[in-house]
ROTORMAR-740243 format. One record per residue (C-alpha): residue number from 1; x, y, z. Coordinates in steps of 0.02 Angstrom, whole numbers. Each point is the difference from the previous one (the first is absolute). Layout:
// ROTORMAR-740243
site num->NUM u->X v->Y w->Z
...
//
This chain:
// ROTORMAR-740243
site num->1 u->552 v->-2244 w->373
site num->2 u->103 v->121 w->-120
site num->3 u->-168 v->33 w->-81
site num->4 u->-98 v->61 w->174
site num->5 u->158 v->96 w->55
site num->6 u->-9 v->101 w->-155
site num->7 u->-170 v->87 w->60
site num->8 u->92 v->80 w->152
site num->9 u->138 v->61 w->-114
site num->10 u->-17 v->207 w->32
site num->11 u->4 v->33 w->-190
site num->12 u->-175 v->-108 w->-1
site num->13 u->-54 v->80 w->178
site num->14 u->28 v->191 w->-75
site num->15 u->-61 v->-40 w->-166
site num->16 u->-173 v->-51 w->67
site num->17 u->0 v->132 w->95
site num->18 u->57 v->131 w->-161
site num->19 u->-153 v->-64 w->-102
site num->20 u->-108 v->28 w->121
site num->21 u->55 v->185 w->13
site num->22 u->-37 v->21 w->-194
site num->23 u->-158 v->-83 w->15
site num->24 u->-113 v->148 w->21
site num->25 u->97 v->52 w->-182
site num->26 u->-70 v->-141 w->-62
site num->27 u->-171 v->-15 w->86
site num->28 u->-59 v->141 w->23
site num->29 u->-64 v->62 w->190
site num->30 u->-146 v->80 w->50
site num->31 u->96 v->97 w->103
site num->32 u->44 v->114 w->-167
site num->33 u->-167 v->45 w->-17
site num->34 u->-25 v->55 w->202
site num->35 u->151 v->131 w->-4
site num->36 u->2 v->23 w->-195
site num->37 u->146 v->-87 w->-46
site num->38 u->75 v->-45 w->-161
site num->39 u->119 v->-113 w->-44
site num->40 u->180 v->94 w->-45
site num->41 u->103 v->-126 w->-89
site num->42 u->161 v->86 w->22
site num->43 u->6 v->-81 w->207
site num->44 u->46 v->-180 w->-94
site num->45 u->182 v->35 w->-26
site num->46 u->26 v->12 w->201
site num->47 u->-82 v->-167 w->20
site num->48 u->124 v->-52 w->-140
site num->49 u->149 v->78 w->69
site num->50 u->-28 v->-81 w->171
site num->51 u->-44 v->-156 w->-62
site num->52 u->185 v->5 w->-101
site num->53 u->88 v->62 w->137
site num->54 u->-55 v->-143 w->130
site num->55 u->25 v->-136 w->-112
site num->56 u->163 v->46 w->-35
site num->57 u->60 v->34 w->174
site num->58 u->-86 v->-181 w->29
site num->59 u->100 v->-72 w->-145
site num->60 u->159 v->60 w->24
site num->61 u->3 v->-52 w->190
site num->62 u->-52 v->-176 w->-46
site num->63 u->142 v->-7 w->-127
site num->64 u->122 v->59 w->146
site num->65 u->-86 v->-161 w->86
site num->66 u->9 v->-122 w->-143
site num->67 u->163 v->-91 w->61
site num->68 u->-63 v->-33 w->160
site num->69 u->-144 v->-126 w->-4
site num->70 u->41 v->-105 w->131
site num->71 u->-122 v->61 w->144
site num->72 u->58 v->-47 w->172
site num->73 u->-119 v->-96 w->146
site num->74 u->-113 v->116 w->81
site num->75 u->-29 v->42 w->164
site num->76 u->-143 v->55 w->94
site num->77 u->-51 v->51 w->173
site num->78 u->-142 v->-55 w->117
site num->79 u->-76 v->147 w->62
site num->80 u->-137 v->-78 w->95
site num->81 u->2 v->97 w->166
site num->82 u->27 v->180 w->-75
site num->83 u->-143 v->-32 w->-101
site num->84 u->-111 v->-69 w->145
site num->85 u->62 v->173 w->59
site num->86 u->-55 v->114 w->-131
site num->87 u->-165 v->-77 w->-31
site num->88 u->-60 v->20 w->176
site num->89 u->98 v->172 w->-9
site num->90 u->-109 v->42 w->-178
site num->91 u->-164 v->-57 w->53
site num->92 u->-1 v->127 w->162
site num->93 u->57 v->135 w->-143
site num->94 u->-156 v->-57 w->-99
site num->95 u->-126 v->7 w->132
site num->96 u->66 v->199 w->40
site num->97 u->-43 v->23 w->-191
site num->98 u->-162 v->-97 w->-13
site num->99 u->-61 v->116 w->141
site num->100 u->72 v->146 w->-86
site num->101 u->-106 v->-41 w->-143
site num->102 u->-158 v->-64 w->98
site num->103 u->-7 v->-151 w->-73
site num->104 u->96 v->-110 w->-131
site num->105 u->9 v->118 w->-153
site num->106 u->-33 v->-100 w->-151
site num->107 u->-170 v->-85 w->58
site num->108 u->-40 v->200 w->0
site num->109 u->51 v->9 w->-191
site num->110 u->-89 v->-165 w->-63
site num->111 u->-166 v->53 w->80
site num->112 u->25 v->198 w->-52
site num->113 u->10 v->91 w->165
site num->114 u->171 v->64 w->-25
site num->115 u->99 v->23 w->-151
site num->116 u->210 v->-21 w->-22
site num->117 u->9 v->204 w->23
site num->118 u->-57 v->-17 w->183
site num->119 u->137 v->-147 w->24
site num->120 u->138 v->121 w->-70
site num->121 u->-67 v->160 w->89
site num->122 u->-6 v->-112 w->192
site num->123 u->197 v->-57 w->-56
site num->124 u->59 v->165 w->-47
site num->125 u->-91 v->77 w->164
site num->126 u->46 v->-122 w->140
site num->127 u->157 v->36 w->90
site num->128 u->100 v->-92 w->102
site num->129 u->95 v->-105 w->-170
site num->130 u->-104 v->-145 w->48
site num->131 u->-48 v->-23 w->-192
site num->132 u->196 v->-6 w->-52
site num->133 u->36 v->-108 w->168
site num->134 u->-119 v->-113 w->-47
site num->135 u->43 v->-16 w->-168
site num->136 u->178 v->-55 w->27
site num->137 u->-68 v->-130 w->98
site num->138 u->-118 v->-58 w->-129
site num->139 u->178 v->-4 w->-119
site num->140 u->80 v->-105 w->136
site num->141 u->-124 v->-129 w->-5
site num->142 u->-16 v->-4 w->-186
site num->143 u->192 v->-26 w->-13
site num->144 u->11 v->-127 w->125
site num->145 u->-161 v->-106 w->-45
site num->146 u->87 v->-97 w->-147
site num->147 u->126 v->-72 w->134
site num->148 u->-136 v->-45 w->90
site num->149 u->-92 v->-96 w->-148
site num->150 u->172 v->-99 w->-35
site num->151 u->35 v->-63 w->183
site num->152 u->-206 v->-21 w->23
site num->153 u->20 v->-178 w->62
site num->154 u->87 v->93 w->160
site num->155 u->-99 v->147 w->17
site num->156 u->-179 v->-43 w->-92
site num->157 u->-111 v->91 w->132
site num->158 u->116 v->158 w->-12
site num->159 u->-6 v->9 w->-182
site num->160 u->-200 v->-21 w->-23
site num->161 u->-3 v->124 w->133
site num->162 u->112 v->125 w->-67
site num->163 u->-63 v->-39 w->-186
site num->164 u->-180 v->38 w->80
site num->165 u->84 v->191 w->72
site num->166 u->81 v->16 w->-161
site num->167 u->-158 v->-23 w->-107
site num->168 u->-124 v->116 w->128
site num->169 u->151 v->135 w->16
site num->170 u->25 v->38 w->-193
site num->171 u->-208 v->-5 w->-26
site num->172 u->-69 v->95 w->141
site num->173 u->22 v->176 w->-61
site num->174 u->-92 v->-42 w->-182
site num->175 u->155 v->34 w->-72
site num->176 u->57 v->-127 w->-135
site num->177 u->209 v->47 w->-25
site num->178 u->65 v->-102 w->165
site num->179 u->-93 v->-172 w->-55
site num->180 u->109 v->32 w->-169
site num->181 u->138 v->32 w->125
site num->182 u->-34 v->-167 w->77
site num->183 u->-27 v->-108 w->-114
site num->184 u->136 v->50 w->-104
site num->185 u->135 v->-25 w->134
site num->186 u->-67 v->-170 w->44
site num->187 u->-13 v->-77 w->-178
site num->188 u->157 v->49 w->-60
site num->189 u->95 v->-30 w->160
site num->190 u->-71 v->-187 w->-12
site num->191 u->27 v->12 w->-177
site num->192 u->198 v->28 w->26
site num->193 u->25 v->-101 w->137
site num->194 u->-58 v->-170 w->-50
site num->195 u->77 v->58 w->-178
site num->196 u->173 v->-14 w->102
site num->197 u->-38 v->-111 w->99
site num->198 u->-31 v->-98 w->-145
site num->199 u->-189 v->-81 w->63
site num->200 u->-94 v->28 w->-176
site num->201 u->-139 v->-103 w->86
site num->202 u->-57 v->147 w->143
site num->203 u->75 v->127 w->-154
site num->204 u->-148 v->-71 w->-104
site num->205 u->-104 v->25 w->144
site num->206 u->42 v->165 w->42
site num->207 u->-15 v->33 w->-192
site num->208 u->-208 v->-90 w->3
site num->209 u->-33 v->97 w->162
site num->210 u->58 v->162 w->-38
site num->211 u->-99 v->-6 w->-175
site num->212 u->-162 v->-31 w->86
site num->213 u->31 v->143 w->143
site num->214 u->69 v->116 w->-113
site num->215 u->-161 v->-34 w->-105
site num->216 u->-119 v->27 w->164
site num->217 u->93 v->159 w->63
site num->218 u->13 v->74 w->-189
site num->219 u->-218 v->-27 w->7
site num->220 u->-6 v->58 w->175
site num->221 u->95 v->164 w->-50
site num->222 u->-131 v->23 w->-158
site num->223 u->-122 v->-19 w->122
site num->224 u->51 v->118 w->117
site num->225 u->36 v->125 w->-129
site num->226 u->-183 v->-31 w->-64
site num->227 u->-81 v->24 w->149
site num->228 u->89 v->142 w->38
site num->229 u->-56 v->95 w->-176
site num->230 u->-187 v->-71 w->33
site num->231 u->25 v->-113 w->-160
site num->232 u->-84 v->-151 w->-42
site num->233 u->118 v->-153 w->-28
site num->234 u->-44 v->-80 w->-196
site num->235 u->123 v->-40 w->-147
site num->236 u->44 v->193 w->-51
site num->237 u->40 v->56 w->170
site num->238 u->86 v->-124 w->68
site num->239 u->160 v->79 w->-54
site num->240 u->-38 v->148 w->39
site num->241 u->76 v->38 w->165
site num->242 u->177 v->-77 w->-54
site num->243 u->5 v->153 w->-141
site num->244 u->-90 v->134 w->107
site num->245 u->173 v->-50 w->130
site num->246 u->104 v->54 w->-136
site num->247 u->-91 v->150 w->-62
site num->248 u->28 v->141 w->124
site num->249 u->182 v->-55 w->1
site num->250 u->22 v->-6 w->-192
site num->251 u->-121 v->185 w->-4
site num->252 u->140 v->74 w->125
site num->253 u->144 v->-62 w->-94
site num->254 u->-78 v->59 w->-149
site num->255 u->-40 v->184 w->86
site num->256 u->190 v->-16 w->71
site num->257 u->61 v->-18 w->-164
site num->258 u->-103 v->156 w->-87
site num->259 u->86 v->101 w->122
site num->260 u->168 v->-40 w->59
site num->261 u->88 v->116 w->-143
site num->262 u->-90 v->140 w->148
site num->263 u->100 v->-78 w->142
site num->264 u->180 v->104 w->14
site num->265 u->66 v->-109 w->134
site num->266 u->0 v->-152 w->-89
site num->267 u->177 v->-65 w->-13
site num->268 u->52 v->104 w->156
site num->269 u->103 v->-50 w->181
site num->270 u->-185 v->50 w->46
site num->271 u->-71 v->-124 w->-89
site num->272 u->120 v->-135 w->38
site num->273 u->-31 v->40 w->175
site num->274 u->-190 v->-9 w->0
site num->275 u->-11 v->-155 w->-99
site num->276 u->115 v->-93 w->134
site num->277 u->-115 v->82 w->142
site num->278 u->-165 v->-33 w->-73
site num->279 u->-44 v->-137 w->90
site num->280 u->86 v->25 w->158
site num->281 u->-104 v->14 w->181
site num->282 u->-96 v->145 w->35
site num->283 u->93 v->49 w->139
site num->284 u->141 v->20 w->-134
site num->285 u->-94 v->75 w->-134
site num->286 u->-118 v->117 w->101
site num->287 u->78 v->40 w->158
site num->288 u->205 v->-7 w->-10
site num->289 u->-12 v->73 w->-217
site num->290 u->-167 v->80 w->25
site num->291 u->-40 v->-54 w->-167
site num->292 u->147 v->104 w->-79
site num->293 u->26 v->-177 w->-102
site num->294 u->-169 v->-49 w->-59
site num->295 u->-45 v->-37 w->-162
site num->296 u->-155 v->94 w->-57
site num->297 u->-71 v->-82 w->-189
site num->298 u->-128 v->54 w->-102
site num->299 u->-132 v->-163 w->25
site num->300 u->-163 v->-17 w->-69
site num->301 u->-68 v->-81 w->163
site num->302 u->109 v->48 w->143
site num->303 u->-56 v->-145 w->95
site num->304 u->82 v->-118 w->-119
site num->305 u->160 v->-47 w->-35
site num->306 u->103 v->22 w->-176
site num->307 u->71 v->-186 w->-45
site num->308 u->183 v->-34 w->26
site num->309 u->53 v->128 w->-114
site num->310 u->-101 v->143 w->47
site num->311 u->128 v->105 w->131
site num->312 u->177 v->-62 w->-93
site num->313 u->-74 v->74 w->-168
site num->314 u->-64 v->145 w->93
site num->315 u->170 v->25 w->54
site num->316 u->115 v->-66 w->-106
site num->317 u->-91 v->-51 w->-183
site num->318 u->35 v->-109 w->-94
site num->319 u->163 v->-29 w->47
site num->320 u->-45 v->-23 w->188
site num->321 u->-145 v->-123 w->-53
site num->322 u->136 v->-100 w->-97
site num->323 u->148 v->0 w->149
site num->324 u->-123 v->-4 w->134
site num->325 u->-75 v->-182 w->-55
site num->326 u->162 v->-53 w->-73
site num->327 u->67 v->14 w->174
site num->328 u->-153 v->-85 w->81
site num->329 u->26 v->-157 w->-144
site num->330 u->188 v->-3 w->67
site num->331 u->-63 v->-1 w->174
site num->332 u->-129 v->-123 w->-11
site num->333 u->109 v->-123 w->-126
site num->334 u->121 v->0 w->126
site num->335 u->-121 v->-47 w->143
site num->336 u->-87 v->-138 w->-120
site num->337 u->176 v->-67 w->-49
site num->338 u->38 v->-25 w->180
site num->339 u->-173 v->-79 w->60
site num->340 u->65 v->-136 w->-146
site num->341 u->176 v->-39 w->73
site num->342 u->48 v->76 w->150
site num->343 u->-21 v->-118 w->171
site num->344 u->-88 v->152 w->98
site num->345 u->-187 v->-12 w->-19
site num->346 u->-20 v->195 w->35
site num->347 u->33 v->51 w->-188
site num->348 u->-161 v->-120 w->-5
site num->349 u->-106 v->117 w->98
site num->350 u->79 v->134 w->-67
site num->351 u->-52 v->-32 w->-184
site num->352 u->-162 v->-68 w->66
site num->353 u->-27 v->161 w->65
site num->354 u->58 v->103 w->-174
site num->355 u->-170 v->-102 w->-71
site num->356 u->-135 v->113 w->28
site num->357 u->86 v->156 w->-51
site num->358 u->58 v->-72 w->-163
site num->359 u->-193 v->-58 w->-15
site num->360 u->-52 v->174 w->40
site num->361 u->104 v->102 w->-108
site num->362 u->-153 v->54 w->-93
site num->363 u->-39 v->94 w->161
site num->364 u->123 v->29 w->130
site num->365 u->185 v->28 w->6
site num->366 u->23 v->-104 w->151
site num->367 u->187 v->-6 w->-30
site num->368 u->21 v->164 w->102
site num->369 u->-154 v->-57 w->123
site num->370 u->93 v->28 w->175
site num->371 u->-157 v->-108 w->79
site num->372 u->-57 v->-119 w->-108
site num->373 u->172 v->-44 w->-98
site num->374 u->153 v->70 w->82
site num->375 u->-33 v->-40 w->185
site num->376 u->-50 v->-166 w->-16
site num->377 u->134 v->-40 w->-102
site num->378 u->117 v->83 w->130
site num->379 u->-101 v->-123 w->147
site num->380 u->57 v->-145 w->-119
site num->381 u->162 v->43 w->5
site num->382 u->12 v->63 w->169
site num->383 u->-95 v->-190 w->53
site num->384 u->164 v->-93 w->-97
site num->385 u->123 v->95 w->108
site num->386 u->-86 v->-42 w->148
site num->387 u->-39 v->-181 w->-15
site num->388 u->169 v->-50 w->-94
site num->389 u->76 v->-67 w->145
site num->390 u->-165 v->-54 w->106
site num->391 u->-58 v->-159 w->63
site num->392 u->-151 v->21 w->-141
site num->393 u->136 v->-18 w->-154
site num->394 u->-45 v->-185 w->-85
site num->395 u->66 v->-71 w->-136
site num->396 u->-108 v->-65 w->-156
//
């Protein structure tokens, strides 16, 4: 059991995630040769420095830990009728955007009518914040199916159902990032719980299962990425798409890094103040500061982002890279240390949640992600408040 519980550890999650950033170093992208790249060497001591940086903050917060190993008995909550709720509440959501589209967007992708461009432009063009309404819903479900899956002897036709919304929600669009999202939360959630709850047998399960999915959705995402580049699928492509991911984030870095000795408000109140406001909602950013905070980097491709260490270096160097993801080791240490021992099964969701963005390091900082990191983990936190003292609390 020690063994499998070592492959959640976030040292493991963010170094997987840190090699695949370097891999276009390594590899090669054909990318380079499109926008006439090369290769600047002198971007590897940030991937160093942040690498360092989280380790240590991981280290030194699982030292702080080290006396107190005796984990507690878990709770967990049955939230069978809000989640009856938000899946009938979802799917009305998802019919509004299906007829937004005209149709269900990724059978428009596979056969070549419509390309990912045309699903961005109809999201960043549609008002009425039924994309970000809908998306919080889709987090809702995805942090509440694991409960289901443990009590699925009680609620079996709820949990196929709401694995079935799940599944259709995070693949409709042709995107490929939410099915990370999902199956990352699920698999290590499981992965934890049976860990404490000290069932190796469904912990071995979990374990087989997740292999063979995470296998499946790792081909599915080639094949996406393929199909999308009009490339044929043989033995030299097939990795392809997994480096061409981590190109246009490693080329921006790499552009970043050329010229951040020409940004003069780097290490600034201004700066300070943009970087916490980056990812706040646009009604913050665009209407209330009228953009007087944004952040405005030098990137290669505009329309891609710059890794986890693109805006803190921009803003800070290398100093920022280094306190930035020391703090985010601390953070997430202390969540992982308390998903091991503590008796409230939130810090389980919360870690499970802090997978994908240690995963996706090589290209987003989803640390300061107000939608897709911050929110959700507020809901989780929020949902232990309001269930503590409910009729749903059971005891495992």
């Amino acid at each position: 059991m020690n063994k499998v519980i070592f492959i959640v550890h976030p040292v493991v999650l963010f170094l997987l995630g840190w090699l695949i950033s370097i891999s276009p170093i390594v590899f090669g992208s054909e990318s380079f040769k499109y926008y006439d790249f090369s290769v600047n060497y002198n971007v590897i001591p940030i991937y160093l420095l942040g690498l360092i940086g989280f380790c240590i903050g991981v280290y030194l917060i699982a030292y702080l830990f080290s006396h107190h190993r005796e984990s507690e008995i878990i709770t967990f909550y049955n939230y069978k009728n809000i989640v009856v709720f938000i899946a009938i509440f979802s799917f009305v959501v998802f019919l509004s955007i299906i007829y937004v589209y005209g149709g269900i967007p990724i059978f428009n992708v596979l056969s070549g009518d419509k390309n990912i461009s045309y699903i961005n432009d109809v999201q960043a063009t549609t008002g009425g914040g039924r994309f970000g309404v809908f998306l919080l819903l889709v987090f809702s479900l995805i942090i509440l199916l694991p409960g289901l899956f443990i009590n699925k002897k009680n609620n079996s036709i709820v949990f196929f159902i709401v694995l079935f919304l799940c599944v259709l929600y995070v693949m409709y669009s042709g995107k490929r990032q939410m099915l990370f999202v999902l199956f990352t939360y699920t698999f290590i959630y499981l992965i934890i719980f049976y860990y404490r709850t000290k069932n190796s047998n469904a912990m071995m399960t979990i374990f087989k299962i997740g292999i063979v999915l995470g296998s499946i959705i790792v081909f599915w995402f080639v094949y996406v990425g393929l199909v999308r580049t009009n490339t044929t699928m043989t033995i030299s492509t097939v990795f392809q798409p997994i480096v061409q991911y981590a190109s246009l984030p490693f080329m921006n870095l790499t552009n970043i890094f050329d010229l951040a000795k020409f940004n003069f408000d780097s290490n600034s109140f201004h700066a300070l103040f943009s970087f916490v406001l980056s990812d706040t909602p646009y009604i913050v950013r665009h209407v209330i500061l009228s953009d007087s905070f944004s952040v405005n980097m030098p990137l290669i491709e505009v329309t891609a982002p710059s890794t986890v260490f693109g805006m803190v270096y921009w803003l800070f160097g290398f100093s920022g890279v280094f306190c930035f993801l020391f703090l985010v080791g601390m953070f997430v240490s202390f969540i992982y240390q308390k998903a091991l021992l503590s008796r409230n099964s939130s810090y389980i969701s919360m870690y499970s949640l802090c997978a994908w963005p240690l995963l996706s390091i090589h290209t987003y900082n989803h640390f300061i992600s107000f939608m897709f990191f911050i929110l959700p983990l507020l809901m989780i936190i929020c949902g232990r408040f309001i269930f503590l003292n409910s009729k749903f609390k059971m005891g495992v």
